[in-house]
N, C-alpha and C positions, 0 to 999 in steps of 0.2 A: 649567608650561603644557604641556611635550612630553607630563607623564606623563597628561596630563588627554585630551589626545588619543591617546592612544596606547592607553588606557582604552576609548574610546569607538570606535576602529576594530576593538576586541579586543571589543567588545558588539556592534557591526555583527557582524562576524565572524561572531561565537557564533551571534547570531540567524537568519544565512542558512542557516549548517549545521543547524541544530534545523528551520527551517522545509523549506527543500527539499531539505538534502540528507540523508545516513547518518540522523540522527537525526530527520527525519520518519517513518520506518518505525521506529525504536525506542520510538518512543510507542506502537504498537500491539502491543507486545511481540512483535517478530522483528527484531530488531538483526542475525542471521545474514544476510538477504538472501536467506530460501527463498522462493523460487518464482520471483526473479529471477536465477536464473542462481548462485545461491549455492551451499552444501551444503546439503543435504536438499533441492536442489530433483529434480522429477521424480517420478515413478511410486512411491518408495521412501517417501513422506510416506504415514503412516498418517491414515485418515479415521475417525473412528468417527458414529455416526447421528446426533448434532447440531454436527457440523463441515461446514461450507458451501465449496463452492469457488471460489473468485473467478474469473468469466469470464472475467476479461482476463490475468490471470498464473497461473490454475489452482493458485495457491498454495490450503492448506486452511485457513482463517478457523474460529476459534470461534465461537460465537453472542453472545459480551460482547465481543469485539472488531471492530476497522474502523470501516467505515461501510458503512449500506445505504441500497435506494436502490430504488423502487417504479418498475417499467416494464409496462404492458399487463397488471397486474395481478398480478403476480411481485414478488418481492422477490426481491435481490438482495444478498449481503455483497460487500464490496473489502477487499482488506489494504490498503491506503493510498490516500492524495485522490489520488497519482497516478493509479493503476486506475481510478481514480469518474472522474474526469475525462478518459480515455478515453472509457472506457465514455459518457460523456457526449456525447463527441464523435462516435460511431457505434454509436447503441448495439443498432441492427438485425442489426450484426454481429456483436455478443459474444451480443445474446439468442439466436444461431440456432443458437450454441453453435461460433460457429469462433472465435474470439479466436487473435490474431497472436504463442503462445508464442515 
């Protein structure tokens, strides 16, 4: 019975780190943490003409990755639902193009 539980708190576990935390950004392939405060974040991230910047962590998004998200007739990418869900929550602020790096 311990091990049955002990199973089950090690699946809890699992499941909170994959949804919100390290490994919800490793789904969108950037397990490094650029643009949050990681390496490569900053000015030194190369953009080429179909990489997108995410307004709210100015991290550089591919065009197959994130999510995007239609505002006032713009599309927008995020490197992760965290950013979308900012951006959600003010998102007059990020389209004006100040976002709180």
């Amino acid at each position: 019975m311990s091990g049955l539980l002990s199973f089950l708190l090690f699946a809890a576990f699992f499941y909170f780190m994959m949804r919100f935390g390290c490994g919800a950004h490793m789904v969108h392939g950037h397990g490094g943490h650029e643009g949050h405060g990681g390496p490569g974040s900053g000015t030194g991230e190369r953009m080429d003409s179909s990489t997108e910047k995410d307004p709210v962590c100015g991290m550089a998004v591919q065009p197959e990755e994130g999510y995007t998200k239609m505002h006032e007739g713009r599309q927008y990418r995020f490197c992760s639902k965290k950013c979308l869900d900012q951006f959600d929550a003010e998102p007059q602020l990020y389209a004006q193009g100040k976002g709180r790096m």
